[in-house]
PyMOL Python script that loads the backbone (N, CA, C, O; Angstrom):
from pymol import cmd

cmd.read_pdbstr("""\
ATOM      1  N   UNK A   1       7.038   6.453   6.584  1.00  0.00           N
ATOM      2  CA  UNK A   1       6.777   5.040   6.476  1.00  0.00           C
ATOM      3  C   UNK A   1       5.849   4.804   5.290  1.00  0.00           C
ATOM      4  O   UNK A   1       4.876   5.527   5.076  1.00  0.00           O
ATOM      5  N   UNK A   2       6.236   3.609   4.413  1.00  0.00           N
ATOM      6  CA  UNK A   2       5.411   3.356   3.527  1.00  0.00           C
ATOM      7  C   UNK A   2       4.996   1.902   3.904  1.00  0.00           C
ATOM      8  O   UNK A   2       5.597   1.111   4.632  1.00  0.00           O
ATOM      9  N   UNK A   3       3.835   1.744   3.239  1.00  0.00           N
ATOM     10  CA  UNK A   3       2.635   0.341   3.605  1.00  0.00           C
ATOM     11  C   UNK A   3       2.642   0.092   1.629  1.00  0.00           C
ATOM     12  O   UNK A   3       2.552   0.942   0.743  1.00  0.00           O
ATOM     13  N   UNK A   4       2.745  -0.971   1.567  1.00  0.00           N
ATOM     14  CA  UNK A   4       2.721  -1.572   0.359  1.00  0.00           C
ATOM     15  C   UNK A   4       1.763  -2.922   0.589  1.00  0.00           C
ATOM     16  O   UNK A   4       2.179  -4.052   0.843  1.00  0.00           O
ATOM     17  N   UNK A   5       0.252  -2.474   0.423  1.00  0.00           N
ATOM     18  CA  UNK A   5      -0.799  -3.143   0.574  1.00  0.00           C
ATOM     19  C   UNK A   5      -1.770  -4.104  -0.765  1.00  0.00           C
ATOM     20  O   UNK A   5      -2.050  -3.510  -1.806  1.00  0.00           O
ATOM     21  N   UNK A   6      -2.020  -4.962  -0.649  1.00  0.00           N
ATOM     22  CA  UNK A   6      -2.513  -5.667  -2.198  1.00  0.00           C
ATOM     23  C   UNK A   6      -3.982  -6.220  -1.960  1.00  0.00           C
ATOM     24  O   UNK A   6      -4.703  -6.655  -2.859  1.00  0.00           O
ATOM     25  N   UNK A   7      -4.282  -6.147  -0.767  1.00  0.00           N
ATOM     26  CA  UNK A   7      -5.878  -6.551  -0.619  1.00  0.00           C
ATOM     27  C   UNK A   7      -6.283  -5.262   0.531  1.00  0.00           C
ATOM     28  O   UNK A   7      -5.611  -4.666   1.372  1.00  0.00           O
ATOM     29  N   UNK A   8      -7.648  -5.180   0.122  1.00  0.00           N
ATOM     30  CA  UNK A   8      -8.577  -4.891   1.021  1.00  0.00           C
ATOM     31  C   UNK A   8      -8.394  -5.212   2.584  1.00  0.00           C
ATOM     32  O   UNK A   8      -8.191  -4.455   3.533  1.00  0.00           O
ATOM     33  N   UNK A   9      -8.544  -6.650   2.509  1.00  0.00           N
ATOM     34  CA  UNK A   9      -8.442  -6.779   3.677  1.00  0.00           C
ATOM     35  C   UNK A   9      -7.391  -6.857   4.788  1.00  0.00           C
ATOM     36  O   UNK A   9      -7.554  -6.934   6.006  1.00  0.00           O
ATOM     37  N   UNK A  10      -5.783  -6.800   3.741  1.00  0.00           N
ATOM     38  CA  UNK A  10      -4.824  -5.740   4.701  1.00  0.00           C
ATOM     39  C   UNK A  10      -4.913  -4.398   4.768  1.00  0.00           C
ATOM     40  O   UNK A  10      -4.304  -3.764   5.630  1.00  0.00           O
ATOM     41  N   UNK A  11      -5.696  -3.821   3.849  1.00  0.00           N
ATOM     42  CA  UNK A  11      -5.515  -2.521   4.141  1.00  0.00           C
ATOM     43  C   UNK A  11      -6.748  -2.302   5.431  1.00  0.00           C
ATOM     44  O   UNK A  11      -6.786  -1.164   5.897  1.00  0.00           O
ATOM     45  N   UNK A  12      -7.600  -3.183   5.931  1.00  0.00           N
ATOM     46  CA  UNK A  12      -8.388  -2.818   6.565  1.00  0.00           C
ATOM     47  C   UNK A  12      -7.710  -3.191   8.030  1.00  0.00           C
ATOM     48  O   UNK A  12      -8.068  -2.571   9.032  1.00  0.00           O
ATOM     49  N   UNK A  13      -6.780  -4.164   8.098  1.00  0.00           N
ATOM     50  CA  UNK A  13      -6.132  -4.349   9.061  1.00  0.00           C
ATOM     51  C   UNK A  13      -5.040  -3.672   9.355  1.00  0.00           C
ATOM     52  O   UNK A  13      -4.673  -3.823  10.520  1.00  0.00           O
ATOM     53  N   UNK A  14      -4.461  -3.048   8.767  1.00  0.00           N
ATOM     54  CA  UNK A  14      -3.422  -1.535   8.880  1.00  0.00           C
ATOM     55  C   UNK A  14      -4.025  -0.413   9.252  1.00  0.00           C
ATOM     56  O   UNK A  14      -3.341   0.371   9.909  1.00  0.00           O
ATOM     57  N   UNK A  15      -5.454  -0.038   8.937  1.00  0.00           N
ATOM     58  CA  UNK A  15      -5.453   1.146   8.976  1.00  0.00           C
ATOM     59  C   UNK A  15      -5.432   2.197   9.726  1.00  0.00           C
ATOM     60  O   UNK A  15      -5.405   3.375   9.369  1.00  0.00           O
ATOM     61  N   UNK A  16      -5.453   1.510  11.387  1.00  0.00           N
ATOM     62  CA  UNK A  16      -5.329   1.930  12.575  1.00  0.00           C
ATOM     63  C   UNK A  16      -3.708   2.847  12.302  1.00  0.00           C
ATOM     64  O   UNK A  16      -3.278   3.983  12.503  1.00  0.00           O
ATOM     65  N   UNK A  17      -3.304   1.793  11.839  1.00  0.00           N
ATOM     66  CA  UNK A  17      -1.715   1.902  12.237  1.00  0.00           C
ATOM     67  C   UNK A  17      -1.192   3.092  11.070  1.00  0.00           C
ATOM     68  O   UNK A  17      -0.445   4.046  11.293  1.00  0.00           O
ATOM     69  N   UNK A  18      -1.695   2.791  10.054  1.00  0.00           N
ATOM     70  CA  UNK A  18      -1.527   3.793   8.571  1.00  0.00           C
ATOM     71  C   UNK A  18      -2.169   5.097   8.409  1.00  0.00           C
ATOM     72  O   UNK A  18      -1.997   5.632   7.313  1.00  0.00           O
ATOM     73  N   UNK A  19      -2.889   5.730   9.294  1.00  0.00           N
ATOM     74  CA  UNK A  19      -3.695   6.986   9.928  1.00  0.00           C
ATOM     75  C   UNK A  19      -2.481   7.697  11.082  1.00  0.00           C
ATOM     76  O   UNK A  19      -1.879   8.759  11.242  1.00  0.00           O
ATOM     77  N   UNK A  20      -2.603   6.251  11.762  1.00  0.00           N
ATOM     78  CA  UNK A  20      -1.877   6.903  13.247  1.00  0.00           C
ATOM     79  C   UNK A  20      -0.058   7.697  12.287  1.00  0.00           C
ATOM     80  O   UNK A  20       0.271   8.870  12.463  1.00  0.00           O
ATOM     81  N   UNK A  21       0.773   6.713  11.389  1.00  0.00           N
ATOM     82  CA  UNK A  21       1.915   7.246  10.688  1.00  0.00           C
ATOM     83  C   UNK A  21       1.785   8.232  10.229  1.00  0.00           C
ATOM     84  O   UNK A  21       2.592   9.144  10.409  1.00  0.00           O
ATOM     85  N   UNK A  22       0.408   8.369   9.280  1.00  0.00           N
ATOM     86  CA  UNK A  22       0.614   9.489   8.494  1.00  0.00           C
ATOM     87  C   UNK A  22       1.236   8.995   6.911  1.00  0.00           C
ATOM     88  O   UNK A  22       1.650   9.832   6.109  1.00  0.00           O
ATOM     89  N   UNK A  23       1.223   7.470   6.614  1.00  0.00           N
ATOM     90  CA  UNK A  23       1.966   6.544   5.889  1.00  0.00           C
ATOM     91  C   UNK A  23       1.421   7.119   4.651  1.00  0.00           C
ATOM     92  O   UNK A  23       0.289   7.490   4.344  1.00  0.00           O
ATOM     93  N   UNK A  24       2.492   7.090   4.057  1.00  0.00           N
ATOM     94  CA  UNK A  24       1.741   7.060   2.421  1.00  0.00           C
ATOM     95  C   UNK A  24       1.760   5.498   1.732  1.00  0.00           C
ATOM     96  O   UNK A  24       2.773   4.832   1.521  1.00  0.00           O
ATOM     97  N   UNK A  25       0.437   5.127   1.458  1.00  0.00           N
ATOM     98  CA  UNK A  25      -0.111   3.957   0.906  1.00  0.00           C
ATOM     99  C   UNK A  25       0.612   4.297  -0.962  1.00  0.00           C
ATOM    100  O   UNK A  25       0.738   5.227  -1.758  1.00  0.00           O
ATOM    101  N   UNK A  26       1.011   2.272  -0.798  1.00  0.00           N
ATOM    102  CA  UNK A  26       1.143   1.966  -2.437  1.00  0.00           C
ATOM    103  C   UNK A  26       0.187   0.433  -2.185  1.00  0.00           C
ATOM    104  O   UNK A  26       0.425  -0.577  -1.523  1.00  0.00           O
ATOM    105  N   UNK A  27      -0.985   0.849  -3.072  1.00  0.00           N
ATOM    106  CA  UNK A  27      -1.707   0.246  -3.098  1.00  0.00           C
ATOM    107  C   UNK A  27      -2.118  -0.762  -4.915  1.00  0.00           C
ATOM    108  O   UNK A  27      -1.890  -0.351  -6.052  1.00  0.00           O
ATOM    109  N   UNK A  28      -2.570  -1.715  -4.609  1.00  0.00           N
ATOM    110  CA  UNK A  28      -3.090  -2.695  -5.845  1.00  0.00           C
ATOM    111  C   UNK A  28      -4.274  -1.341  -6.269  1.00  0.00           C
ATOM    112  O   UNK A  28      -5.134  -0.749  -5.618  1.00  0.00           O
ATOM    113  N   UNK A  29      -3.671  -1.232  -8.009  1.00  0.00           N
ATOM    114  CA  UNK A  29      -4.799  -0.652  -8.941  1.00  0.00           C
ATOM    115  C   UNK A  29      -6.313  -0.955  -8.494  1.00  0.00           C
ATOM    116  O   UNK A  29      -7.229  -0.132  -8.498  1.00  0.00           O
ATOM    117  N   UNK A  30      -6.410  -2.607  -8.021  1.00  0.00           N
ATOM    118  CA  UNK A  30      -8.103  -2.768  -8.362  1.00  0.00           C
ATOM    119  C   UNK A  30      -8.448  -2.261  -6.598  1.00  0.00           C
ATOM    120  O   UNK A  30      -9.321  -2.881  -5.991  1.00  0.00           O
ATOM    121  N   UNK A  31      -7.813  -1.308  -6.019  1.00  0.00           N
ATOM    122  CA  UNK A  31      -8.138  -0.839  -4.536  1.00  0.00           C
ATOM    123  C   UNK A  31      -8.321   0.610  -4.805  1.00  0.00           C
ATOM    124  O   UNK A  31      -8.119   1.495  -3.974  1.00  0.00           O
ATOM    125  N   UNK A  32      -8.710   0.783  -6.006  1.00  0.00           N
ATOM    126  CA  UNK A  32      -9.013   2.254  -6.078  1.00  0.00           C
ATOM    127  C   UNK A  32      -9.941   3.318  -6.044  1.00  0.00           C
ATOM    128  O   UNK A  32      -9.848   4.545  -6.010  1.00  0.00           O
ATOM    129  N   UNK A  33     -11.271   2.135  -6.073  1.00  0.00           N
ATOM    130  CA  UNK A  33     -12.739   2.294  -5.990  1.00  0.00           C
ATOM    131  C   UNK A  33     -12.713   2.042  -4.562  1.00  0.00           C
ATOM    132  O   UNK A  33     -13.828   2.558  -4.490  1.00  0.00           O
ATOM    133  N   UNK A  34     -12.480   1.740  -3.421  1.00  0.00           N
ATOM    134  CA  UNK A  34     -12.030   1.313  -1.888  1.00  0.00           C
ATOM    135  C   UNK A  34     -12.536   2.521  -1.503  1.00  0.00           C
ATOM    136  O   UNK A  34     -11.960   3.598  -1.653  1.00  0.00           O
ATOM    137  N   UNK A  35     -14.308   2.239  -0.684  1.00  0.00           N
ATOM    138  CA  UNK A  35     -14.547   3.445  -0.358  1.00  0.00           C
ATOM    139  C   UNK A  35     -13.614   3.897   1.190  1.00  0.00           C
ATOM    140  O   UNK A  35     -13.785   4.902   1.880  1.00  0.00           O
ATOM    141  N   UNK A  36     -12.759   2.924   1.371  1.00  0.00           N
ATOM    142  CA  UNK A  36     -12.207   3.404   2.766  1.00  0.00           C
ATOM    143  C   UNK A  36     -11.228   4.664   2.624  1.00  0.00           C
ATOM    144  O   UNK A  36     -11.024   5.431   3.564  1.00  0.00           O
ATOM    145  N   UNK A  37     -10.624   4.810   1.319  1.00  0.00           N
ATOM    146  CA  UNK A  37      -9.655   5.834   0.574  1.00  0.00           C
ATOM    147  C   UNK A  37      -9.911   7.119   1.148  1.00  0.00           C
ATOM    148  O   UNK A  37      -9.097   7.920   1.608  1.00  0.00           O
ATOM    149  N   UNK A  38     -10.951   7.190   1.070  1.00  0.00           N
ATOM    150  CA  UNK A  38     -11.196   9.196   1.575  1.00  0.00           C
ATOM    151  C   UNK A  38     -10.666   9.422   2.725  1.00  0.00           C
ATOM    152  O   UNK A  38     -10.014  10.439   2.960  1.00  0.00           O
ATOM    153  N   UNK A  39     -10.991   8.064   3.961  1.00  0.00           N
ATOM    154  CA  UNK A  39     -10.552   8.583   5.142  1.00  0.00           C
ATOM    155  C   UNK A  39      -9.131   8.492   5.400  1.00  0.00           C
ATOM    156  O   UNK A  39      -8.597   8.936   6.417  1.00  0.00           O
ATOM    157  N   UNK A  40      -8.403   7.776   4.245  1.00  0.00           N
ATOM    158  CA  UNK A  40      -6.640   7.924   4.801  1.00  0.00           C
ATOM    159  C   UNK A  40      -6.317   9.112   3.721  1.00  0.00           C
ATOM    160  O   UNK A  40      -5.110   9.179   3.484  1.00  0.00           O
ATOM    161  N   UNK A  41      -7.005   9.932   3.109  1.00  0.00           N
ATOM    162  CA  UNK A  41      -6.382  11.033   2.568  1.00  0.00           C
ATOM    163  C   UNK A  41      -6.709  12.250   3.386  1.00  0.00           C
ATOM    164  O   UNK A  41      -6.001  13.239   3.577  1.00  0.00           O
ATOM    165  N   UNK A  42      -8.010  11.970   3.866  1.00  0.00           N
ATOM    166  CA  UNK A  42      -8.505  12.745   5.146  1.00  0.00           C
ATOM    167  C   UNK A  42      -7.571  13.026   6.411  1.00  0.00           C
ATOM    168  O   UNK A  42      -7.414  13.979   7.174  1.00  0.00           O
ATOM    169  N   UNK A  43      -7.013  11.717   6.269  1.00  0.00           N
ATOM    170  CA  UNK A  43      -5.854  11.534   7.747  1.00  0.00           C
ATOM    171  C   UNK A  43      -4.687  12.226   7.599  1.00  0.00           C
ATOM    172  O   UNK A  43      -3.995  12.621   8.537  1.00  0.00           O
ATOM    173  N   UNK A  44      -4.396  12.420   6.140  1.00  0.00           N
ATOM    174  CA  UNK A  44      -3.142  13.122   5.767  1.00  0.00           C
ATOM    175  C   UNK A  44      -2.253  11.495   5.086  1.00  0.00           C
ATOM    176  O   UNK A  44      -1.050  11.396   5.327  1.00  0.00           O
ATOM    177  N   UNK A  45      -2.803  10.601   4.459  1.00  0.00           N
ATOM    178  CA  UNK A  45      -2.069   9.782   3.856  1.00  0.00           C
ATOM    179  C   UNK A  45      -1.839  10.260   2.481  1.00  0.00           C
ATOM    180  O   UNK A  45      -2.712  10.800   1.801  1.00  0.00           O
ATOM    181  N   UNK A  46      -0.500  10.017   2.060  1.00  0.00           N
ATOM    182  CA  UNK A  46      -0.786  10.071   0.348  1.00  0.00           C
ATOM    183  C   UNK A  46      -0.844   8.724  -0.164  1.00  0.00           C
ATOM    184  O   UNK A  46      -0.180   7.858   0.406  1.00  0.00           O
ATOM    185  N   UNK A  47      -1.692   8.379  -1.362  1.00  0.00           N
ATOM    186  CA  UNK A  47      -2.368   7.173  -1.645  1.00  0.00           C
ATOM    187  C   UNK A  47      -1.514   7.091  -3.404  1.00  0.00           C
ATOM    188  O   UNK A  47      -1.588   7.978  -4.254  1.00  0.00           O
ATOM    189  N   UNK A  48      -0.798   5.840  -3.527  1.00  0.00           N
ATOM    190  CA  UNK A  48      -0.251   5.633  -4.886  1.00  0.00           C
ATOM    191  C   UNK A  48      -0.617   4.587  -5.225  1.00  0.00           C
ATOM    192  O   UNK A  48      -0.890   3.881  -4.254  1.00  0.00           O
ATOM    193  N   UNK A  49      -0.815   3.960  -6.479  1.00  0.00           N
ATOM    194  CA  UNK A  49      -1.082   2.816  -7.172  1.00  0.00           C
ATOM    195  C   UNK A  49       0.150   2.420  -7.810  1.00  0.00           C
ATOM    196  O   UNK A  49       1.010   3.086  -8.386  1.00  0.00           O
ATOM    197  N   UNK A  50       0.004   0.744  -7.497  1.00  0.00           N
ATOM    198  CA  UNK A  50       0.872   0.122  -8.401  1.00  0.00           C
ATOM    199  C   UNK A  50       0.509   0.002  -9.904  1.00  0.00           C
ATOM    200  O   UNK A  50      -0.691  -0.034 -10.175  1.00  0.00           O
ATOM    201  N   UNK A  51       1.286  -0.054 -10.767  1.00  0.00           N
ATOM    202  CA  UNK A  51       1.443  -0.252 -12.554  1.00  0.00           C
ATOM    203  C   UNK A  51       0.020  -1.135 -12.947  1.00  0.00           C
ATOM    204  O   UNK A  51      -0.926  -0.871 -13.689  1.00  0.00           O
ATOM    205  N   UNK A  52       0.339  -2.293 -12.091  1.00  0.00           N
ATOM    206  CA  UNK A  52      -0.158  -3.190 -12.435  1.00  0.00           C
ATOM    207  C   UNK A  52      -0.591  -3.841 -11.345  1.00  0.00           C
ATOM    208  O   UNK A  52      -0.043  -3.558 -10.279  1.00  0.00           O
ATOM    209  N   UNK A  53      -1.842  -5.023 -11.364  1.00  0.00           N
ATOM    210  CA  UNK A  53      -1.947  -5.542 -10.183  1.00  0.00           C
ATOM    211  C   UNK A  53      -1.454  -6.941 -10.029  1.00  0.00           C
ATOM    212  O   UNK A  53      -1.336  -7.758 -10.942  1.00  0.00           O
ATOM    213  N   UNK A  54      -1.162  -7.133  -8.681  1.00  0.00           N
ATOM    214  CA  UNK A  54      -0.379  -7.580  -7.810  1.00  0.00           C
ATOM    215  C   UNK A  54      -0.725  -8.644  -7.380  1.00  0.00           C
ATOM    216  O   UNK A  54      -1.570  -8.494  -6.498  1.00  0.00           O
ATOM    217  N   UNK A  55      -0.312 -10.365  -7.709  1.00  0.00           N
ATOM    218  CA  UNK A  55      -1.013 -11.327  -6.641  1.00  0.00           C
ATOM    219  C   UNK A  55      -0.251 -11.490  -5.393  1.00  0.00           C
ATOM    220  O   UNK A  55       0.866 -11.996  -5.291  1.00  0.00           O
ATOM    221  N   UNK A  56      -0.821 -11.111  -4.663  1.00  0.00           N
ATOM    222  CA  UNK A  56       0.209 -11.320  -3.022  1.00  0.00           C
ATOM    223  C   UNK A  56       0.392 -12.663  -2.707  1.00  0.00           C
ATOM    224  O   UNK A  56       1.113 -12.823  -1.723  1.00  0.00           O
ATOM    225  N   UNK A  57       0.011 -13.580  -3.177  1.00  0.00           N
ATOM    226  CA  UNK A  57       0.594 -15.601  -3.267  1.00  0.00           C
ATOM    227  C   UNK A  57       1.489 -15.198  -4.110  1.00  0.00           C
ATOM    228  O   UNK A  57       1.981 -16.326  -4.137  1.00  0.00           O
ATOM    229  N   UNK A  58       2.259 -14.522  -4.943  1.00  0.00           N
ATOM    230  CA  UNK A  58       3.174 -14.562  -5.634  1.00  0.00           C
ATOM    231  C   UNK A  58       4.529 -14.099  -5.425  1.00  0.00           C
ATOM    232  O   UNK A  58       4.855 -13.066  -6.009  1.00  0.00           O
ATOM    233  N   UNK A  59       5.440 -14.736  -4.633  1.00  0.00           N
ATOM    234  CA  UNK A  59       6.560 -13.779  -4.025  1.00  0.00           C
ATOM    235  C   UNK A  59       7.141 -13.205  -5.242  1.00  0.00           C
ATOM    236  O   UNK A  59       7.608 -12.089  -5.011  1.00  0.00           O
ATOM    237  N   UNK A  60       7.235 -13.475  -6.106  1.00  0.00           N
ATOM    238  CA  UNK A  60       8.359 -13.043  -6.914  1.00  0.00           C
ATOM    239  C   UNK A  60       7.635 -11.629  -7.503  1.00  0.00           C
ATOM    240  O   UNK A  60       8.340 -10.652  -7.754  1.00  0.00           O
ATOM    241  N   UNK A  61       6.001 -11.598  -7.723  1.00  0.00           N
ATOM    242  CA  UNK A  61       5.246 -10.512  -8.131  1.00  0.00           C
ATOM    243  C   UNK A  61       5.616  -9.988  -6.614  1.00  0.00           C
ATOM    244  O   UNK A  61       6.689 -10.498  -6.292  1.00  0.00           O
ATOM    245  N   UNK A  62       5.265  -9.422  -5.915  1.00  0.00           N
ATOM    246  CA  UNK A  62       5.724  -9.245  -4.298  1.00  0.00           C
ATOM    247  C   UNK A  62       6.658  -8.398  -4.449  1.00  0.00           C
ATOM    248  O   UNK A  62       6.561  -7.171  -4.443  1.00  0.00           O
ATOM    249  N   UNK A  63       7.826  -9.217  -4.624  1.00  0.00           N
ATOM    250  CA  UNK A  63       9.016  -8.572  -4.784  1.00  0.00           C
ATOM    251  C   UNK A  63       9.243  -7.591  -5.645  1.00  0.00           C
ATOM    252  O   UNK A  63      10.018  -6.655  -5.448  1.00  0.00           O
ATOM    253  N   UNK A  64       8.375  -7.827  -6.923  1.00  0.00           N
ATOM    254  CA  UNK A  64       8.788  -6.898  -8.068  1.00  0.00           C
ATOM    255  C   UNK A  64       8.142  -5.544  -7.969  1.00  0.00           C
ATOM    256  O   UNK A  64       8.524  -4.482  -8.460  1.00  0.00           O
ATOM    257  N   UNK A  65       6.798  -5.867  -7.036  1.00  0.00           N
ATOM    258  CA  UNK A  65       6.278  -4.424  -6.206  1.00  0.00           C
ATOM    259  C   UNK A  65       7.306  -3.616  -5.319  1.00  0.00           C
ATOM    260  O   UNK A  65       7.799  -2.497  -5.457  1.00  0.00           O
ATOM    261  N   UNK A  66       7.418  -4.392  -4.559  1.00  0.00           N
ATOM    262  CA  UNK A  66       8.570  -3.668  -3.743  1.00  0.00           C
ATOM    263  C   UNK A  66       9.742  -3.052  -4.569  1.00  0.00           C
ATOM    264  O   UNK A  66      10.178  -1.966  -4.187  1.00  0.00           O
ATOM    265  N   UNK A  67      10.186  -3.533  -5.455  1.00  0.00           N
ATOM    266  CA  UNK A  67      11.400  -3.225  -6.021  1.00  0.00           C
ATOM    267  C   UNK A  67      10.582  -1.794  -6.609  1.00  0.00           C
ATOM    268  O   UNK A  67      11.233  -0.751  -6.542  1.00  0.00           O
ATOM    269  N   UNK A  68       9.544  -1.744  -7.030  1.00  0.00           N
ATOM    270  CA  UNK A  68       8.931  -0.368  -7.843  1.00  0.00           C
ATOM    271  C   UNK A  68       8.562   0.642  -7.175  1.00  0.00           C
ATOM    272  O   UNK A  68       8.451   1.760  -7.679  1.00  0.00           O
ATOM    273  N   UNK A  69       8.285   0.328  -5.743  1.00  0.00           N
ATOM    274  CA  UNK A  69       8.137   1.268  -4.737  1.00  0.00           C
ATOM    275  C   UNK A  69       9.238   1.845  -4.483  1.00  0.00           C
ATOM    276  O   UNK A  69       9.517   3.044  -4.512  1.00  0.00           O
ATOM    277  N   UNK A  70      10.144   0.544  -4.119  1.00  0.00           N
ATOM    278  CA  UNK A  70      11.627   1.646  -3.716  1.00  0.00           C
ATOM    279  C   UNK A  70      12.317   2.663  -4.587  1.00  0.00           C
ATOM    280  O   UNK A  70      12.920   3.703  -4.320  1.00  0.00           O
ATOM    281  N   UNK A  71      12.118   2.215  -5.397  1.00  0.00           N
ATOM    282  CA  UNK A  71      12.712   2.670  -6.785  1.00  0.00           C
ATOM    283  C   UNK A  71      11.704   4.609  -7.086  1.00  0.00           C
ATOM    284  O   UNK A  71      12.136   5.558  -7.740  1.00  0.00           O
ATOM    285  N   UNK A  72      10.622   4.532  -6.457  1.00  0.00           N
ATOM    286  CA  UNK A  72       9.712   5.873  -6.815  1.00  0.00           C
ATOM    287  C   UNK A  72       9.450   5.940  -5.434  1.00  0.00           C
ATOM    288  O   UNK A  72       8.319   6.062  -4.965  1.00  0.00           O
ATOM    289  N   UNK A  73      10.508   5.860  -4.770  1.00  0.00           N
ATOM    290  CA  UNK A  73       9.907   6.590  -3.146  1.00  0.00           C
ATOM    291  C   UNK A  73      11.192   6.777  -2.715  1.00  0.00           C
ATOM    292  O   UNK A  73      12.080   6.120  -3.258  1.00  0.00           O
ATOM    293  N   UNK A  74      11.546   7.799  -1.558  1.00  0.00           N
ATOM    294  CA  UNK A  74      12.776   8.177  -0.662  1.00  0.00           C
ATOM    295  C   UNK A  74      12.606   7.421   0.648  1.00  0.00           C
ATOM    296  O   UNK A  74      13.513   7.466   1.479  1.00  0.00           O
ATOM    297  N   UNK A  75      11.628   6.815   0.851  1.00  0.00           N
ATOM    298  CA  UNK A  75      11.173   6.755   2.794  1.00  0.00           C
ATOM    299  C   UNK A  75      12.260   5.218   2.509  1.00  0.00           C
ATOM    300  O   UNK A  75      12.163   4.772   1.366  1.00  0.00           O
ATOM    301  N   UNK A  76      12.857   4.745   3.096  1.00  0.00           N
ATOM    302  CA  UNK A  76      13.581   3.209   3.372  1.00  0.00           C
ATOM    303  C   UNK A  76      12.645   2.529   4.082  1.00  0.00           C
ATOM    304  O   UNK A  76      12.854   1.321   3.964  1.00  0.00           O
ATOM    305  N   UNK A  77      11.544   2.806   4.883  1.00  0.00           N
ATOM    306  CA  UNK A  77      10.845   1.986   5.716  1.00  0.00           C
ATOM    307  C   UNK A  77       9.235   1.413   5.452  1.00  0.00           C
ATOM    308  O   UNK A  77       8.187   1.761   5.995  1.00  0.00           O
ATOM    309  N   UNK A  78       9.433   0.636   4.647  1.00  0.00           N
ATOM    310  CA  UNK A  78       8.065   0.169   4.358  1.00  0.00           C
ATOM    311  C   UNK A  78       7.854  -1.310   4.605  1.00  0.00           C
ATOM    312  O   UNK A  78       8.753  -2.144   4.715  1.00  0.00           O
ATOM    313  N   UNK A  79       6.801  -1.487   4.665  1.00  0.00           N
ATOM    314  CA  UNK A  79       5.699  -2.420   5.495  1.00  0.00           C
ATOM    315  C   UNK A  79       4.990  -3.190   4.321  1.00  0.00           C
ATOM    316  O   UNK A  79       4.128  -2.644   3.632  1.00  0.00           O
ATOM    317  N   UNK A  80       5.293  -4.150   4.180  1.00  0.00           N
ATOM    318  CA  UNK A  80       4.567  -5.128   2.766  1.00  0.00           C
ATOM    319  C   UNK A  80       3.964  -6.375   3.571  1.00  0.00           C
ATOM    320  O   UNK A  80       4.520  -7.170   4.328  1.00  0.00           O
ATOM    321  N   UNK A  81       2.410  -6.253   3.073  1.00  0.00           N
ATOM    322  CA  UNK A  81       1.437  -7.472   3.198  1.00  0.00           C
ATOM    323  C   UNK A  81       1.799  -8.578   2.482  1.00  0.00           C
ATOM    324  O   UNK A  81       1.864  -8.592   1.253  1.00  0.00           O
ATOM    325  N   UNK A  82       2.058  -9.589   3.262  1.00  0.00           N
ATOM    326  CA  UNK A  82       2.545 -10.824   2.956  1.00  0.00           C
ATOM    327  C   UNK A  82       0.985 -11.747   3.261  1.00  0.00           C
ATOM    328  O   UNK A  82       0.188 -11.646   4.194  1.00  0.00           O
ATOM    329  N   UNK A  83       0.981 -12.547   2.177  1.00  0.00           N
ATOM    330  CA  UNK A  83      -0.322 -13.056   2.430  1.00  0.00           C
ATOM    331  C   UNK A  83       0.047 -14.875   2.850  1.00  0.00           C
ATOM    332  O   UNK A  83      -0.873 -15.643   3.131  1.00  0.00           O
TER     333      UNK A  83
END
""", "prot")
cmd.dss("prot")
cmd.show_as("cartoon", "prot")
cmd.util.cbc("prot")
cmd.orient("prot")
């Protein structure tokens, strides 16, 4: 399962759930200093950054994340924060 997260504060509301998977996070560039990071690599998450960052009010930016995830990942099942 992949989580395609763009704020903080979804990733703080996943993270129960993104520990418990084992999910590998595609996360917004400016979430990279996120001291919460250690503990989902700790958990066994793998942690990727998007190109560029991401406004989540922007469906069409949204979409064009998703399209870049799918495109550099095998898993079909991912989970995108809709704001």
């Amino acid at each position: 399962m992949i989580f395609l997260i763009f704020t903080a504060e979804g990733l703080a509301e996943a993270a129960a759930e993104i520990k418990a998977e084992k999910a590998t996070l595609w996360l917004n560039p400016g979430l990279q200093e996120n001291d919460k990071l250690s503990g989902f690599i700790a958990a066994g998450c793998d942690c990727c950054f998007l190109p560029e960052q991401v406004d989540a009010g922007n469906e069409k930016a949204v979409l064009n994340a998703l399209s870049h995830v799918e495109k550099n990942s095998r898993d079909n099942e991912i989970y995108v924060e809709y704001l």
